[in-house]
N, C-alpha and C positions, 0 to 999 in steps of 0.2 A: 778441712785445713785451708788458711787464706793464702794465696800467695802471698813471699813476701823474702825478703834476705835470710838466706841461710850457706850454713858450711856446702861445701861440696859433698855429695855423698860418693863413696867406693865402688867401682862395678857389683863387687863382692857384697856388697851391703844391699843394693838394690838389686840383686838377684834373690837374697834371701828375702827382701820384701817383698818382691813378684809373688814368691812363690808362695807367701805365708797368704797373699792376696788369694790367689788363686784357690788354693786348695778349701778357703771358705766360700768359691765362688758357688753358687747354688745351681749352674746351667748345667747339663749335661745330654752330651750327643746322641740326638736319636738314630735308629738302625736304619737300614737298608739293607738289600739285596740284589747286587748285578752281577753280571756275566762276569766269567774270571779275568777274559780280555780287558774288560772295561774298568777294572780295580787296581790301575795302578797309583803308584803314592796315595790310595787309601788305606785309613786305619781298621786292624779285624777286630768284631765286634765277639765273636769269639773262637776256642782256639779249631782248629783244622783236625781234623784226627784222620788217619786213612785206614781204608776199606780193604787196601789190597798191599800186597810186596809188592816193592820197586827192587830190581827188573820182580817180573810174575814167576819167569822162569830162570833154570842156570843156561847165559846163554854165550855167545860166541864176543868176545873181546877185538877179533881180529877177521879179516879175511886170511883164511886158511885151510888147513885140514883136522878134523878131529878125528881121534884115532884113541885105542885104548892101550894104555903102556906097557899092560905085558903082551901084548901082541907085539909090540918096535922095539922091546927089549927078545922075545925070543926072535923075532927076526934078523938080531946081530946090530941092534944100537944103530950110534952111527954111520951113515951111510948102505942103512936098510930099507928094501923098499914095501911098500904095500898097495893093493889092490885099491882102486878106488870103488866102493861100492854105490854110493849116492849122493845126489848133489844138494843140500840146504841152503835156500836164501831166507833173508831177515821175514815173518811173515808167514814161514813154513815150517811143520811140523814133519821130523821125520822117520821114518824105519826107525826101532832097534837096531844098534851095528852089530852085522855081523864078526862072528870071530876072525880075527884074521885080515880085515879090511879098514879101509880109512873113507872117511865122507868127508866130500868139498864143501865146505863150509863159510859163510860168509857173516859178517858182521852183524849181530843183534838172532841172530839165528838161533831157536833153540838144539843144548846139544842135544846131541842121539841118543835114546836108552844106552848106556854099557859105554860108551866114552868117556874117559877124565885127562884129557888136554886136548888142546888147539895148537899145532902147531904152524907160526906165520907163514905165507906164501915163502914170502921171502928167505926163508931158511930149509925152501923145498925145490928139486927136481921133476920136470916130465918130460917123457919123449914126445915131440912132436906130433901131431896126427897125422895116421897113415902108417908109423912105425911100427912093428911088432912090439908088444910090451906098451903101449902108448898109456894105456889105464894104471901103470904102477907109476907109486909117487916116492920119490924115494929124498929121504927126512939126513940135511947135512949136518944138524946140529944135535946137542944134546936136549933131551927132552923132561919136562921134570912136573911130578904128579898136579893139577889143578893150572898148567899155568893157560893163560887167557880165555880165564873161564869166567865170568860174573857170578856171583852165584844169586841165589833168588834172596830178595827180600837185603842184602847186603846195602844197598843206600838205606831204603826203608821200609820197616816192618810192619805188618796190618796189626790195628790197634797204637801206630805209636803217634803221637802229637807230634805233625812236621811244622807247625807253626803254630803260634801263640797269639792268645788275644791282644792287642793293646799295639800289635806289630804294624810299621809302618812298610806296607805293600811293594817293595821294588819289583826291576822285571826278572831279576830270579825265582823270589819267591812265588811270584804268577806260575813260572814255568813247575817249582812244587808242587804247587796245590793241582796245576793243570795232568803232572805228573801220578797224583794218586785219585786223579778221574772228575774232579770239582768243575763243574762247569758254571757256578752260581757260586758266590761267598758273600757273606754276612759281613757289613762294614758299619764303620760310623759315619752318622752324616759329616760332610764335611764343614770346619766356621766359616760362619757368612764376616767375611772381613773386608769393611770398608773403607777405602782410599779417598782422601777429604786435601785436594792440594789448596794454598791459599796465597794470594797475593795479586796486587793491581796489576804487576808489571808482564804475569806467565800469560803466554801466547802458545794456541795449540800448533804442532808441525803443520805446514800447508797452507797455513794463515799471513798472510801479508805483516814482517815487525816492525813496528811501528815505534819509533826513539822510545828511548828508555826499556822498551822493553825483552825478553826473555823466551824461549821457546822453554816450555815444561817438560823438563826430562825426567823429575822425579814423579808425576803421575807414570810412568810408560814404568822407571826402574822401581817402584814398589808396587802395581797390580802385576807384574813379573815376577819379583819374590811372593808375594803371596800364594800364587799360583803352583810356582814352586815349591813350595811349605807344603801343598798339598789342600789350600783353603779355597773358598769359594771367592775370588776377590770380585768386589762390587763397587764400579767407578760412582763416586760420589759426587763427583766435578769439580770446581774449583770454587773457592766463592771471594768475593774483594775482601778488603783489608779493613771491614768498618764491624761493629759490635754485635749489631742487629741481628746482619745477615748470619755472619757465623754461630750468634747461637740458635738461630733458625735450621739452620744446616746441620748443627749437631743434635737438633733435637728430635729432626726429621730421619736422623742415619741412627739414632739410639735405637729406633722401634725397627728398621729392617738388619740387623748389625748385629755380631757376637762380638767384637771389635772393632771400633773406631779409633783410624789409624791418621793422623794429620800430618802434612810438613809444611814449615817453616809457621810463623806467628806466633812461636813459643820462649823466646826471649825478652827482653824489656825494653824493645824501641818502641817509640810514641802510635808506633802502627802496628805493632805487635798485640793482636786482642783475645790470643785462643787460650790462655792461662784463667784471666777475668771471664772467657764465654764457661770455662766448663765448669769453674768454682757456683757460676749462678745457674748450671742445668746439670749440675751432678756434684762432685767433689774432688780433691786431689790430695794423693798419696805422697808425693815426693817429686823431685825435679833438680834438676842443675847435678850434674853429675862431674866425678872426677877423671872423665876421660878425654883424650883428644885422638880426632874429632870424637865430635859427640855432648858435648857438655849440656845445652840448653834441651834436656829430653824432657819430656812431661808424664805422668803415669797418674791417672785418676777414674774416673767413672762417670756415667750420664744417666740420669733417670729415665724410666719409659713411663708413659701412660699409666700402664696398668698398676704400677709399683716395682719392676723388675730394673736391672741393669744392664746396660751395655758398657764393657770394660773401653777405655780410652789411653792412647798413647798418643802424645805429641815430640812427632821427628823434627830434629832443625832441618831448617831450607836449602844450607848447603847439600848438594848431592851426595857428596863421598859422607858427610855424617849422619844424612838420612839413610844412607844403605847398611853403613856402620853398625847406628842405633838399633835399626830392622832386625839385622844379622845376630846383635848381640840381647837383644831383648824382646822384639815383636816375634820372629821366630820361635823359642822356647814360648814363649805364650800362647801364640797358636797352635804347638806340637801336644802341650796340657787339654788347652778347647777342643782339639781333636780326636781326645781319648788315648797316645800313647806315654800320658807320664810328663812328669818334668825332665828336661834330658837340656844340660850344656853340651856345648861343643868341646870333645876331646883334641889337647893341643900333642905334638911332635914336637921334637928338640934337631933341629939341624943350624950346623953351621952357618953363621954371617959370611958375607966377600965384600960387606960392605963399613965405611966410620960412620957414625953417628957422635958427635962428640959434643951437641950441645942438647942432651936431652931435657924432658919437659917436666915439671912437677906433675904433672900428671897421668897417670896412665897411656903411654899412646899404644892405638895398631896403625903399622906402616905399611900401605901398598907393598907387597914385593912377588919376586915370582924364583920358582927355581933355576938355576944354569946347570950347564951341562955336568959343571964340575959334583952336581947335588948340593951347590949353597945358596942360598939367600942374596940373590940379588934385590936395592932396594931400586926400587921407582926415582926417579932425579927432581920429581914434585908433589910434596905431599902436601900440599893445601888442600882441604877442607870442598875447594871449588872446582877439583881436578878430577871428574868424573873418568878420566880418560886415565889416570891413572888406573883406577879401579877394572877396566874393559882390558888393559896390559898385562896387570896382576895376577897370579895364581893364588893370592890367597891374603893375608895379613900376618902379621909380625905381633905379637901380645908382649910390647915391653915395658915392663916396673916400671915407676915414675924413680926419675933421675939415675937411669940407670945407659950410662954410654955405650954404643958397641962398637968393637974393633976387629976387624977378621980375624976368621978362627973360632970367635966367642958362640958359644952355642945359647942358639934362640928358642923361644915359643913358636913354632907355626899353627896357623889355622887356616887348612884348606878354604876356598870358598865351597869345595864337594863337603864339606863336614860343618862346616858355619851353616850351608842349607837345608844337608838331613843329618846328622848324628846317628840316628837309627839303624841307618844303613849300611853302617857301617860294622864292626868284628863285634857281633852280638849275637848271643846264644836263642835259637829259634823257639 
């Protein structure tokens, strides 16, 4: 498809384009296997099954005593005492209790043959040492059959699947898999996604600026999300503003690249050449979108050598809509290449505290963050160029084109914790 004038296209419309793209993409994530430590925001290659109960044994909930209840019921209940017979810490294995006795008991400890309750220190008596009677413990509360007891296998069962394929690895589920004894898991390789920034005027931090020009913040803020995302980001550098170079650069990033990721030269000024580079070293899908920020996005492909593709998105230049764009489409494209699915970002409805009264025909997300009251405070600058809005912000605001808001009015929110993983969020293991 040539560039060339057309309608604006819908988020919604160009989400289900990605994705109809995608799913005919032919690449697909090769395996690995590292240490469980070293798997986090990796995708599992397949599912987890355990070997053993979590806990192994039924064990102690509390520091306390365990005792058997009709021994503290025939002793007279409340404010009955009993004999301490042995001490259990977490680690130790101990006696059957005798009849008639209680065992000091501690946290993660398993209980004692013939025990069915723990009851907390804190709801127990002893005499001092040195006292006559010092070894009875004597129980002020009421006691009641199984209470702070774990029982075995109660988290999880041997045989049951604590995690699924396709799952994107946070640090709890580490602590699962670490939980039913995995020291090694089975992942997807991660996409090699490469950061392609462009323009005459970008100057790296540390470098002397020189009139007219610009420090590059949107190389630093997209090898950051992608890394984020979970991807392998790969600095591609920067290249000038001229024809040649860029599709020299893009033909060079196709062959090392599961994604080639560009910002800025994706609009129609006279120095804008990355629409014209990729039509002549690959194709394009769609472009000019109905959202603000965000409009001038690109989405096409690059040919390799061999006959294969590397997928291609071109971010605008501005900061806040290169992040935007990232967040609302480079993200789910990378979370696909990565093996766990196509996954949008799930929005919340909370309360405005702020007017908007001259909204946009287009789609906007507005910088905003929460206040204490739990509303939507918005940002007092949302230009397009206002990266610092974005570093203030908790999140973005998803509002309908022409649609005004006024405190009170309940909004879309999207975290930026859920714009970066989805996954991680309330889903079934």
């Amino acid at each position: 498809m040539a560039p060339g004038p057309q309608p604006l296209m819908s988020l919604d419309e160009a989400w289900s384009r990605l994705a109809d793209a995608l799913n005919t993409w032919p690449a697909a994530p090769g395996r690995q296997t590292v240490p469980t430590e070293k798997a986090l925001m990796r995708v599992l290659a397949e599912d987890v099954v355990s070997a053993v109960d979590v806990p192994p044994h039924d064990n102690s909930a509390m520091d306390g005593y365990a005792l058997r209840l009709s021994d503290w019921r025939q002793a007279g209940g409340v404010g009955a005492a009993l004999p301490q017979a042995q001490r259990i810490a977490a680690g130790q294995v101990g006696a059957a209790l005798p009849p008639g006795a209680c065992a000091r008991i501690f946290t993660g400890a398993p209980i004692p043959e013939g025990a069915d309750a723990v009851v907390m220190q804190e709801h127990t008596q002893r005499l001092p040492p040195g006292q006559v009677g010092e070894d009875l413990v004597t129980f002020t509360q009421p006691v009641q059959p199984g209470q702070n007891i774990r029982r075995r296998g109660e988290d999880i069962a041997s045989g049951q699947v604590v995690l699924r394929a396709g799952r994107r690895l946070g640090a709890a589920a580490l602590g699962v898999a670490a939980s039913v004894g995995c020291a090694e898991l089975a992942v997807l390789a991660p996409p090699r996604v490469g950061i392609l920034t462009t323009g005459d005027e970008l100057v790296m931090p540390g470098q002397p600026l020189p009139p007219g020009g610009i420090y590059n913040s949107n190389r630093h803020t997209l090898l950051g999300l992608a890394r984020a995302c979970g991807a392998e980001p790969i600095d591609l550098g920067t290249v000038p503003d001229r024809l040649d170079t860029t599709r020299a650069a893009l033909r060079a990033a196709a062959e090392s690249c599961d994604l080639v990721i560009t910002s800025g030269g994706v609009s129609v000024g006279e120095e804008d050449h990355l629409r014209q580079a990729v039509v002549a070293e690959g194709g394009l899908d769609f472009w000019a979108l109905a959202i603000k920020p965000g409009k001038p996005f690109v989405f096409g492909w690059l040919r390799r050598a061999d006959g294969g593709r590397a997928l291609y998105m071109g971010l605008p230049g501005n900061p806040v809509a290169s992040l935007v764009t990232f967040l609302l489409l480079a993200r789910p494209a990378i979370g696909w290449l990565a093996g766990e699915g196509w996954q949008l970002p799930r929005a919340i409805t909370l309360p405005a505290s702020f007017h908007w009264p001259k909204p946009d025909k287009r789609r906007e997300f507005l910088r905003a963050r929460l206040n204490e009251a739990g509303e939507l405070e918005l940002h007092p600058h949302q230009g397009s160029g206002v990266l610092s809005s974005a570093a203030w912000s908790d999140g973005l605001v998803d509002l309908p084109p022409q649609t005004p808001v006024n405190p009170g009015d309940r909004l879309r929110w999207l975290p930026w914790s859920e714009l970066l993983q989805p996954s991680l969020g309330m889903r079934q293991p």
